[in-house]
RODOBA-317597 format. One record per residue (C-alpha): x, y, z. Coordinates in steps of 0.02 Angstrom, whole numbers, padded with zeros to 5 digits, always signed. Example, Ala and Ser with C-alpha at 12.3 -4.5 7.8 and 13.67 -1.06 7.14 Angstrom:
2
+00615-00225+00390/+00684-00053+00357/
! end
This chain:
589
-01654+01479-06167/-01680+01623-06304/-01627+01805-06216/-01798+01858-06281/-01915+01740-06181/-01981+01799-06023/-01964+01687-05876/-02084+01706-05724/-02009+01777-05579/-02076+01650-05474/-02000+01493-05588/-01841+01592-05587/-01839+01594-05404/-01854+01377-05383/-01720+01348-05515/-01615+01465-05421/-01642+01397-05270/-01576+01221-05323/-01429+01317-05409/-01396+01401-05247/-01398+01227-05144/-01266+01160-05283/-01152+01299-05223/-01200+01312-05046/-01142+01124-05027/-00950+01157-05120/-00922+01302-05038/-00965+01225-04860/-00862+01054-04908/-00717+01154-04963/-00583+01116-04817/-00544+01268-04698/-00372+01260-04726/-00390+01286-04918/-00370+01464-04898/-00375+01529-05090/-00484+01386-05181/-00624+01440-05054/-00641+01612-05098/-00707+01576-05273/-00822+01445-05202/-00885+01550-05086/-00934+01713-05174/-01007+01602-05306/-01125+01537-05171/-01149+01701-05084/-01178+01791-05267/-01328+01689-05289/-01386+01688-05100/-01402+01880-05108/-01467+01872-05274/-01631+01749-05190/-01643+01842-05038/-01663+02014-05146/-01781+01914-05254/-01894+01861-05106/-01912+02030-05033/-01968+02125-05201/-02081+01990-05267/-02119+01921-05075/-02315+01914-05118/-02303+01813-05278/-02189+01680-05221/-02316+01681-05037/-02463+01652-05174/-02373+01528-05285/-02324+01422-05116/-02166+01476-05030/-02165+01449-04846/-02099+01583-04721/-01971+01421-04678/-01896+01451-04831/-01864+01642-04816/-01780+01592-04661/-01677+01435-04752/-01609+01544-04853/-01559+01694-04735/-01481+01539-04635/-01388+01493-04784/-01314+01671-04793/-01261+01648-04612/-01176+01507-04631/-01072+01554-04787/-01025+01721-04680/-00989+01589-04546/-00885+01476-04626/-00781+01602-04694/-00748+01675-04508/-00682+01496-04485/-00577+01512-04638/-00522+01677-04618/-00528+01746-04439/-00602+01906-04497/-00744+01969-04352/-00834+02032-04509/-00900+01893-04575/-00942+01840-04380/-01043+02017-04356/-01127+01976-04540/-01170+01805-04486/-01259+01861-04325/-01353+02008-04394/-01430+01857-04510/-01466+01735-04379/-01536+01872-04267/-01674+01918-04417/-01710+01738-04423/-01738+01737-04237/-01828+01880-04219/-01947+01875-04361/-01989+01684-04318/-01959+01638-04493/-01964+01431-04430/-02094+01429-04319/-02234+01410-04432/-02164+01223-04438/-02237+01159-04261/-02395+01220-04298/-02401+01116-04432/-02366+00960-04350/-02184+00935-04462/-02029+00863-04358/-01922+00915-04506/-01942+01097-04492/-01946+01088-04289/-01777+01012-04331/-01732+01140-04451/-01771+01278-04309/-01658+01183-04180/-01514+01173-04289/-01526+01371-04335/-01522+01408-04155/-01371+01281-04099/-01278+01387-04252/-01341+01557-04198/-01279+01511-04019/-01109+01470-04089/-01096+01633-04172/-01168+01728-04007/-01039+01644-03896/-00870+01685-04013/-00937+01871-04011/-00961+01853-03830/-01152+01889-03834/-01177+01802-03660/-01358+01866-03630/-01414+01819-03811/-01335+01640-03775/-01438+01613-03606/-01577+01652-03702/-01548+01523-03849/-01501+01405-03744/-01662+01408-03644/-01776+01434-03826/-01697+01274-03876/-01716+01197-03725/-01918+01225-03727/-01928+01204-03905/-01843+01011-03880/-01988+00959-03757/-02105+01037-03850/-02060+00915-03979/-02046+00759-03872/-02224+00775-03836/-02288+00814-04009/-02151+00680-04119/-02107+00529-04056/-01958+00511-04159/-01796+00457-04096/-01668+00598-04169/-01753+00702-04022/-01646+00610-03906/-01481+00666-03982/-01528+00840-03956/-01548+00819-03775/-01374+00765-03762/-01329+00937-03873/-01409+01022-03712/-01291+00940-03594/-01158+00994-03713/-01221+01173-03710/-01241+01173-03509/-01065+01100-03474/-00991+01232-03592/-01060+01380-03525/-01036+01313-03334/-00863+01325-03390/-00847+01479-03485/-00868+01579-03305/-00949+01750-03289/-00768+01777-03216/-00702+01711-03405/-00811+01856-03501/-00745+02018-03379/-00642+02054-03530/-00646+01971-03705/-00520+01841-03751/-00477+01957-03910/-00321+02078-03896/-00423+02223-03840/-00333+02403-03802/-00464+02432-03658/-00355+02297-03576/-00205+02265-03691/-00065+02400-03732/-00078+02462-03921/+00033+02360-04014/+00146+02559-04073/+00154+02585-03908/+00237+02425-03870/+00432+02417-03851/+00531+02353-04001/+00698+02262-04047/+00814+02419-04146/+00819+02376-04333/+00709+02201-04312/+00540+02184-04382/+00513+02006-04332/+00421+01869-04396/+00230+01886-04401/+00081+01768-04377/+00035+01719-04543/-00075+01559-04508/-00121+01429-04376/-00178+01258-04356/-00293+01228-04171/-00312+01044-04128/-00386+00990-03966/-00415+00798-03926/-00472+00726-03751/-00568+00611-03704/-00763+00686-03637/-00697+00863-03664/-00794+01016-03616/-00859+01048-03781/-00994+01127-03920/-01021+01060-04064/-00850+01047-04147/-00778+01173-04029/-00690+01111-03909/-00685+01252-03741/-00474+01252-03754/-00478+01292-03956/-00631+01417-03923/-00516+01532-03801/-00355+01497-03913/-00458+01534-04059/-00503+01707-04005/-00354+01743-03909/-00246+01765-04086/-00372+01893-04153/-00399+02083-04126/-00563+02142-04018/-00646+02228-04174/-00680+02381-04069/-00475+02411-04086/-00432+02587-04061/-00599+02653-04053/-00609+02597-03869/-00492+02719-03816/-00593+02868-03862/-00775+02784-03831/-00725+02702-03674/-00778+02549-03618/-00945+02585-03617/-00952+02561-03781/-00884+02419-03778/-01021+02359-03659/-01150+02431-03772/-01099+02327-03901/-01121+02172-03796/-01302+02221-03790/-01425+02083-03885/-01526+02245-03931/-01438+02304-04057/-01431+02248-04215/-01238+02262-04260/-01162+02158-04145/-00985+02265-04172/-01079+02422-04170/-00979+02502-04331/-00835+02490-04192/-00724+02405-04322/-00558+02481-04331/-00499+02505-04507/-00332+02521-04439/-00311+02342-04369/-00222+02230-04470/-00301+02068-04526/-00328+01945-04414/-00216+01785-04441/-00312+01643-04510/-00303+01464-04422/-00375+01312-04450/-00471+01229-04320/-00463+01054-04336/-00598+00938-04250/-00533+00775-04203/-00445+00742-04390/-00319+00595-04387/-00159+00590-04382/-00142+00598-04592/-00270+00724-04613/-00171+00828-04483/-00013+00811-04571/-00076+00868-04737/-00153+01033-04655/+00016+01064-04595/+00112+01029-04735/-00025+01140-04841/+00003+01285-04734/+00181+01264-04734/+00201+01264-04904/+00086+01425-04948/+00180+01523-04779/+00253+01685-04841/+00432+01744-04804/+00398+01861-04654/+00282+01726-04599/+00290+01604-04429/+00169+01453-04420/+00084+01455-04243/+00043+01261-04190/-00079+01221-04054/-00085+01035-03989/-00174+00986-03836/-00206+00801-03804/-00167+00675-03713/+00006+00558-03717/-00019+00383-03803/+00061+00257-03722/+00196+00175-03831/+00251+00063-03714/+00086-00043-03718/+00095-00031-03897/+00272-00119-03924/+00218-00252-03806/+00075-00300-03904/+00177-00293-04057/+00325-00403-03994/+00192-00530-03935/+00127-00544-04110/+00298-00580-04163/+00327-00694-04062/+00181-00789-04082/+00222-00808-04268/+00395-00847-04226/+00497-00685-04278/+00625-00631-04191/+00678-00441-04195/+00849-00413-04223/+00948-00328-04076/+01045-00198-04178/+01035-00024-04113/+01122+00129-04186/+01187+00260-04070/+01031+00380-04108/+00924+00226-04076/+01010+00223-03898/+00961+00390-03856/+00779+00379-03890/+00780+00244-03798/+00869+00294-03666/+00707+00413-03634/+00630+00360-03474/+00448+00418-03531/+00331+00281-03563/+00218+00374-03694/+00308+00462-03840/+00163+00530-03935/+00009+00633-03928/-00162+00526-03959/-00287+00617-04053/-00417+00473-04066/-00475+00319-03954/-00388+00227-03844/-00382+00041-03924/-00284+00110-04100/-00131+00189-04033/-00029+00160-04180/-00133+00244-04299/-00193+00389-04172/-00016+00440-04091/+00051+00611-04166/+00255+00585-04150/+00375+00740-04101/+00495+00687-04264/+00329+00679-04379/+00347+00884-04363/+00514+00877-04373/+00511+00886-04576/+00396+01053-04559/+00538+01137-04478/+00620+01208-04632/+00502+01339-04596/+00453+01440-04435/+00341+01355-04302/+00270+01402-04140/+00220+01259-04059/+00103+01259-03905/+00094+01074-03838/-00020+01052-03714/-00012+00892-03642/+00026+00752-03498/+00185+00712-03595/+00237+00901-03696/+00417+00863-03629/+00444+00749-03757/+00422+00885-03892/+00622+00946-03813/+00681+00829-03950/+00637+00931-04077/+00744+01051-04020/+00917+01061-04116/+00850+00920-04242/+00778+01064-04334/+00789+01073-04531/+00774+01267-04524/+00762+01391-04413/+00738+01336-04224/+00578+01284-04144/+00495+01421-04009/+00397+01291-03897/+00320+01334-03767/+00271+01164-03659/+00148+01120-03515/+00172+01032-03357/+00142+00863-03351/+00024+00898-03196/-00071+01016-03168/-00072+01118-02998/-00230+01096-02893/-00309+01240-02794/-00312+01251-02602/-00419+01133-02521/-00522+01252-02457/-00547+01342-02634/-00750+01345-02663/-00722+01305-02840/-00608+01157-02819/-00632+01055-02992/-00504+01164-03095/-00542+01016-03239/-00717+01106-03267/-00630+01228-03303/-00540+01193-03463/-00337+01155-03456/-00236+01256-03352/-00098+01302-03438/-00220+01365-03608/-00300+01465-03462/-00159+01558-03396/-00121+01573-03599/-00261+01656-03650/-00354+01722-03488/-00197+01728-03358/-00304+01820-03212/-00432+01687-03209/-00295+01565-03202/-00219+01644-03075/-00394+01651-02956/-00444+01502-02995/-00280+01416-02938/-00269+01520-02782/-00433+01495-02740/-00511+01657-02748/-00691+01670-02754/-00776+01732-02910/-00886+01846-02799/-00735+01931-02751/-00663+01989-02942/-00852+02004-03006/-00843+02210-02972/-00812+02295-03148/-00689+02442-03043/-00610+02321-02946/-00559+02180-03103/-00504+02328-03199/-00368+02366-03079/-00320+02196-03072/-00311+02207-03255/-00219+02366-03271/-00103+02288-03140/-00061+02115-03232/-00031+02236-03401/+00097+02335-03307/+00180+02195-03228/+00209+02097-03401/+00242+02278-03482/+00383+02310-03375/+00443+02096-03404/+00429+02134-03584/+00551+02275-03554/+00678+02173-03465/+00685+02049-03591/+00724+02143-03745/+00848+02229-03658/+00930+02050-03616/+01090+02023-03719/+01038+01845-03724/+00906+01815-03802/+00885+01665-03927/+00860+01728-04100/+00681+01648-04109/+00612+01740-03962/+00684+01921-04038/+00581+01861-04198/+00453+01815-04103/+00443+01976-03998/+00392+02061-04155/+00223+02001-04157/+00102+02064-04044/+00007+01897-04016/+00170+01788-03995/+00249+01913-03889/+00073+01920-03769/+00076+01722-03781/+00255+01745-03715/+00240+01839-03555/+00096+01757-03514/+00184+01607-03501/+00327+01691-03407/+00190+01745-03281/+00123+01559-03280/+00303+01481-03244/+00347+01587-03115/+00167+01577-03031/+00180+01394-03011/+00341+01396-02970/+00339+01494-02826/+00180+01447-02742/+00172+01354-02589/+00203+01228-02561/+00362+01176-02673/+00327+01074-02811/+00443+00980-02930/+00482+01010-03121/+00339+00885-03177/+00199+01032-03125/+00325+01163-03214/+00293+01219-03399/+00457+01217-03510/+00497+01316-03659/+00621+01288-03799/+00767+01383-03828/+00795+01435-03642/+00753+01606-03595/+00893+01708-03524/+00894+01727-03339/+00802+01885-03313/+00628+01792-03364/+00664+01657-03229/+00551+01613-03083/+00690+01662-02940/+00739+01844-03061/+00718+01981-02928/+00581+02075-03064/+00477+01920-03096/+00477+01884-02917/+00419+02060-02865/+00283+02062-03002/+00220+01912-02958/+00232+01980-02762/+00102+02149-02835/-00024+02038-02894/-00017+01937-02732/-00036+02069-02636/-00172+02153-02743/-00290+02008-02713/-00207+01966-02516/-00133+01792-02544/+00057+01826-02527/+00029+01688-02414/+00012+01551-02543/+00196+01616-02613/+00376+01611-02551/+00493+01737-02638/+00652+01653-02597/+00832+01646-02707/+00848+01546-02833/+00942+01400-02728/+00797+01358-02652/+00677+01330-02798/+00682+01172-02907/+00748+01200-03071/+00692+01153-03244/+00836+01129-03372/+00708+01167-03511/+00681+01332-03445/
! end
């Protein structure tokens, strides 16, 4: 077109609009863990996004009068959300979280898609669902509990509303979307949101005030890859409830140092679903970036092993790739019989040559030697190996296996190409609460062992029993809290004095997420293993290298800080604080 003809504003705005779709759809398809090809793609989309949504509000009367909906100011305010959303995903920055929500909450407020039931259409009734199943998504990662109660319950109305008025099948799939949404949050406890999962200085020690190694920097979390596969997991969505508290517990509150001066009644302020900035300009400039990670939604076992080797490849120097795997073990052993039969039955016969490393896999008593992360019925193609990561080694890992069989994962260690492995490894059972425990069903919880990981004092009530009722008192958690920080402030002392300590756990100790992972599993070890009644090494986590002896279950300090918070809630009973003799050992301590 000439530069001299005039185009209507209101033309302008539909050929824009399919523009903007165009880019809306790359930027969204671009894969999370394509960290630099998405930024282009993105603020190509979210140049012409802002460019429509300025458009609508200065010329809002013409485009009414020449036909545009009030569904469509809302489409594309949901489209800004999203981008801001997906690049939350891509990026862990809180910003684009807050800018996401104070989107959806025009959208919601202002009622931009309810104009569609009146008018009899199923599509836009649709539309509206699928706005508020994101906006809750957003809401629940920023830990706007009240705002998700209400969402929940809109959506709930809003899908009988629509039984009655379409009879259209695709209704049905949303009420299973409401079972999804009711498990989660019966899971995610109002014990669970006390404190956010986030490294937050109202209950987490400023990372300068921290002790440090003399002359070592340490490694730093650069980027992360969150993969959680099991079978009817508590989930929303494509967020499973293990990856949502992971996901959050690698990232900085955005309050940061702010909190100390406001208090936490700020922080509580900002919680509020009557405000309109969810962070309440609490973001700390002084916080460093938060490290990105990929969440990966059931992906197979290829697409898993090109994420890693992606990230691998584009980690920087002073960088350490942080691994989350929880899933079940595949069993292997079924596998090879069904193989060998089909052999047989075509006559084959497998030669019986064995090579001494071939002995010593083999001489492995474990039946499963694999994670599955898909259905049972295609083992082979769904079972993640320990030596498939073996290759990634060359460059630092920090691998969090969460499964049935994580001891398997031990062979990784000293078949490294680079640098050791830090793993830190669940028990192959998990520990059940007393019998008389009111909340019994630790599964609905989520896993155990990502609990004591990211929220260790619900771990720790919930395995001894104690009621929710009982820690629900804002003065009486925050001692607790305050407690549980001192205890793993004075472990964290202890073990950078050691004189033995593996040079992966110094370089690890220089990052203040790694180093809280760390002493949280220290406090989870030495919690299971002394409770009453003795248990053996399979409901013990592991971690790879060893830990010298002053982080051990029977060392005199972890013993007596484990013996505070037993007093502090009056169930030294469940414990014995013996010697060392008389507690089972785990040689991949």
């Amino acid at each position: 077109m000439s530069r001299g003809v005039n185009i209507p504003e209101t033309e302008l705005f539909w050929s824009m609009i399919d523009k903007a779709d165009r880019k809306f759809a790359k930027a969204r398809d671009t894969p999370v863990y394509l960290r630099n090809s998405n930024d282009s793609e993105f603020h190509k989309a979210f140049k012409i996004y802002t460019r429509l949504w300025k458009m609508q509000q200065e010329n809002r009367q013409k485009l009414m009068e020449a036909g545009m909906k009030r569904w469509e100011i809302g489409e594309i305010a949901s489209r800004i959300a999203r981008l801001y959303y997906g690049q939350y995903l891509r990026t862990s920055e809180s910003s684009y979280l807050a800018e996401a929500y104070i989107f959806y909450e025009a959208i919601w407020s202002r009622e931009y898609f309810r104009d569609g039931l009146s008018q009899d259409a199923s599509a836009l009734a649709k539309k509206q669902m699928r706005f508020l199943a994101r906006f809750l998504i957003v809401c629940l990662l920023l830990g706007r509990r009240e705002m998700v109660v209400r969402l929940g319950n809109q959506l709930r109305n809003l899908l009988d509303e629509c039984r009655r008025n379409f009879q259209e099948p695709e209704f049905k799939e949303w009420k299973q979307i409401l079972q999804e949404i009711s498990r989660f949050l019966k899971a995610d406890t109002n014990m669970m949101n006390m404190r956010p999962l986030r490294y937050s200085f109202l209950f987490d020690s400023p990372p300068a005030s921290l002790p440090c190694i003399p002359n070592r920097k340490g490694l730093k979390l650069r980027d992360g890859i969150l993969l959680s596969y099991h079978h009817n997991e508590v989930k929303f969505t494509e967020l499973t409830l293990d990856t949502f508290r992971m996901l959050q517990c690698l990232e900085w509150d955005p309050s940061g140092s702010f909190s100390l001066a406001a208090g936490d009644e700020a922080y509580n302020q900002g919680s509020s679903h009557g405000r309109s900035n969810p962070l309440q300009d609490m973001r700390d400039p002084s916080l460093p970036p938060n490290p990105p990670k990929a969440v990966l939604y059931r992906p197979t076992v290829t697409q898993f092993l090109v994420v890693l080797a992606t990230l691998c490849e584009e980690l920087p120097p002073d960088g350490i790739l942080f691994i989350y795997l929880s899933a079940p073990g595949c069993d292997c052993e079924k596998l090879c019989e069904n193989i060998t039969g089909k052999l047989e039955s075509l006559e084959i016969t497998v030669p019986d040559v064995q090579s001494p490393d071939d002995e010593k896999l083999l001489a492995s008593d474990e039946k499963s030697s694999g994670l599955l992360l898909g259905p049972y019925g295609n083992e082979g193609l769904n079972c993640l190996y320990p030596c498939d990561l073996i290759p990634f080694t060359r460059k630092p890992l920090f691998l969090v296996i969460d499964s049935n069989v994580s001891d398997i994962f031990k062979i990784i260690h000293g078949a490294e190409k680079g640098p050791d492995v830090a793993m830190l490894l669940s028990p192959k059972c998990p520990l059940l609460p007393p019998e008389d425990a009111s909340e019994s069903n630790f599964s609905n919880f989520g896993s155990q062992f990502t609990m004591f990981l990211t929220n260790p004092l619900l771990a720790f009530c919930l395995l001894l029993g104690i009621p929710s009722s009982e820690i629900e008192q804002k003065e009486f958690y925050h001692k607790a809290e305050e407690l549980l920080l001192l205890v793993l402030n004075e472990w964290s002392s202890t073990l950078i004095s050691s004189g033995t300590l593996a040079p992966v756990w110094i370089e690890v100790l220089g990052d203040t997420f790694l180093r809280r992972l760390l002493l949280r599993f220290i406090l989870c070890r030495a919690v299971l293993s002394l409770r009453l009644p003795s248990v053996g090494p399979e409901y013990l986590p592991g971690c790879l290298p060893a830990l010298p002896d002053c982080a051990r279950p029977e060392n005199s300090s972890i013993q007596s800080g484990v013996e505070k918070l037993a007093e502090f809630f009056g169930v030294s009973g469940h414990f014995s604080f013996l010697p060392a003799h008389s507690l089972p050992k785990d040689d991949a301590s």
